[in-house]
Every structure is written in C-alpha cells, then in structure tokens.
C-alpha positions as CSV (number, residue, x, y, z in Angstrom):
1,X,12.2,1.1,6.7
2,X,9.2,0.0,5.5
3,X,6.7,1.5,2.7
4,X,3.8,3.0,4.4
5,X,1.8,2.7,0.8
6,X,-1.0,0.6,3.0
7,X,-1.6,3.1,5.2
8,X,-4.0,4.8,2.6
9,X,-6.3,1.2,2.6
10,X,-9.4,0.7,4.4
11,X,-7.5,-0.8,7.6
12,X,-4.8,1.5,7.5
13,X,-7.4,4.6,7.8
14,X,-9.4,2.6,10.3
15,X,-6.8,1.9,12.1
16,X,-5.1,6.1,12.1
17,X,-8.2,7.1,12.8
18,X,-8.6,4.8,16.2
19,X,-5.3,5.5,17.1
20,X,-6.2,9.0,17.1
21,X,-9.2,8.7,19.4
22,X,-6.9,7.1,21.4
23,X,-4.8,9.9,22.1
24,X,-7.6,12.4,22.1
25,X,-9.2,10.7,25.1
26,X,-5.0,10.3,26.5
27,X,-5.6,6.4,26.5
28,X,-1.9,6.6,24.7
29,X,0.5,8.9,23.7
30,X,1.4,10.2,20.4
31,X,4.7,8.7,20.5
32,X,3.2,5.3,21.3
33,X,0.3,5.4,18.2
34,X,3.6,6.2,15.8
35,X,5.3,2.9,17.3
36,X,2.2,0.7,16.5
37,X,1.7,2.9,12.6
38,X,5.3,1.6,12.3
39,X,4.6,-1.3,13.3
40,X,1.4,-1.8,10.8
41,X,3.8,-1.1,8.1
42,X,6.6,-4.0,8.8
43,X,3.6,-6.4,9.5
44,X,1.3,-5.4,6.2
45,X,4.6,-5.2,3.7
46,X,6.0,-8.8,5.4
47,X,2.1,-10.8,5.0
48,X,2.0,-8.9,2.1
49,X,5.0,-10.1,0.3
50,X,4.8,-14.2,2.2
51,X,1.3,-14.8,2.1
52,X,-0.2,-13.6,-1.4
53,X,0.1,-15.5,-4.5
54,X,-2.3,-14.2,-6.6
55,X,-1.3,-13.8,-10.3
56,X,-3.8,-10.6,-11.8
57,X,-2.6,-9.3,-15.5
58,X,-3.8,-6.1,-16.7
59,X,-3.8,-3.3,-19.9
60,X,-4.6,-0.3,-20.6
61,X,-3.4,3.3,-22.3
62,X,-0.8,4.7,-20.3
63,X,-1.4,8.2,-20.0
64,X,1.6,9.4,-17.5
65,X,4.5,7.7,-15.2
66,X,6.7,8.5,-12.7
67,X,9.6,7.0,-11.2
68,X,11.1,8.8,-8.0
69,X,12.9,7.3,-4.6
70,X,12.2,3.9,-6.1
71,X,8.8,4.5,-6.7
72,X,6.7,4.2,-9.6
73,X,3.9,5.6,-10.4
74,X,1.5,4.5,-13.5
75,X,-2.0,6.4,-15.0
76,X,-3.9,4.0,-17.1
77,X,-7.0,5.2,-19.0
78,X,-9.4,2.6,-20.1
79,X,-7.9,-0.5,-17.9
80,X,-8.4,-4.1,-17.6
81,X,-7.8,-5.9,-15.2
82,X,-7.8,-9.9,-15.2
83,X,-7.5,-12.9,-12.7
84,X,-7.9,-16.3,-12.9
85,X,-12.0,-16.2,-12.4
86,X,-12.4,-12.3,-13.1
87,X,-12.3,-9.6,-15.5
88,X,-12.5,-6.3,-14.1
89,X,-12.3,-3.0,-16.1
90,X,-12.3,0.6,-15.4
91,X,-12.1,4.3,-16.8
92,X,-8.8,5.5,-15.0
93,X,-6.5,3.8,-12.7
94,X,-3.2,5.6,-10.6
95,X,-1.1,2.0,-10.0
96,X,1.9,2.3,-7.8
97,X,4.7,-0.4,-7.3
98,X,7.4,-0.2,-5.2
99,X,10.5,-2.4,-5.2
100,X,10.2,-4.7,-2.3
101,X,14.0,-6.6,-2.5
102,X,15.7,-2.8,-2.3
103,X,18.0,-2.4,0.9
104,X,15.6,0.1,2.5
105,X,13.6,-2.6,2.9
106,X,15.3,-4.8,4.7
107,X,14.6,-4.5,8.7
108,X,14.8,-8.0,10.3
C-alpha cells in the first residue's frame, strides 16, 4: 500500500476533484475513480522516490511532533529552509515524513 500523503497537493486535488465530475455526469463509476486514486498514489510515491535528487536542509524551533503508524509529524516555528540556489523562510511549518523502505510499501 502506498502513502496517499500527495493526494492533498495541487494535482492530487485537481485530479479528486475531476474524478468526481466524472462520476457526477456517470462517465465512470465510483469504483473505477478509486482504482485510478490508487493508482496516483503507486505512481507519485515511485517518481517520487526514482526521480528526485534534490538535497534542501532546513531549521527551525520545534514546537510539537508526532510519531504514529510510521508517520511523523513535525511543527516548526520560525523555519528556514535552504537549497543549493535558495533560502526560503517562514513563520510556521507542519512537515511530515514517512518511511518509504517500510514493508507496507512495497507493492511491485
């Protein structure tokens, strides 16, 4: 099974939100639009995890954290984010990382 953390992005929304006008105007059926949401998730984790390399560093004061079903969840006040060519930085910040070698995520 694959995280569906992307599905909360600007695509993933778009894409939810076609899928239900698509089965509002019975183009498909529920059970179809869940196939292709499941299907978003294999294919955004797997390009995710191949294709990005990307280093970014960041700080900040860590206000609260969480760790539950292999998820963690960070609150940052006063964050800084930092590539190679940018330095971003922001009042608050909710990061979340999830471990992508755990045996969940295995589906090939």
């Amino acid at each position: 099974m694959s995280y569906q953390l992307y599905r909360n992005t600007t695509l993933g929304n778009c894409l939810q939100e076609t899928l239900d006008e698509l089965i509002q105007s019975q183009q498909i059926s529920p059970q179809l639009a869940i196939r292709v949401l499941l299907e978003f998730d294999k294919a955004i984790n797997h390009a995710l995890s191949q294709r990005v390399r990307n280093r970014v560093t960041f700080k900040g004061d860590l206000n609260t954290y969480r760790f539950c079903d292999n998820v963690w969840t960070f609150l940052v006040k006063n964050g800084e984010f930092n590539d190679c060519l940018t330095k971003i930085k922001v009042d608050k910040v909710k990061i979340v990382a999830c471990d992508g070698r755990s045996g969940a995520q295995k589906d090939d």
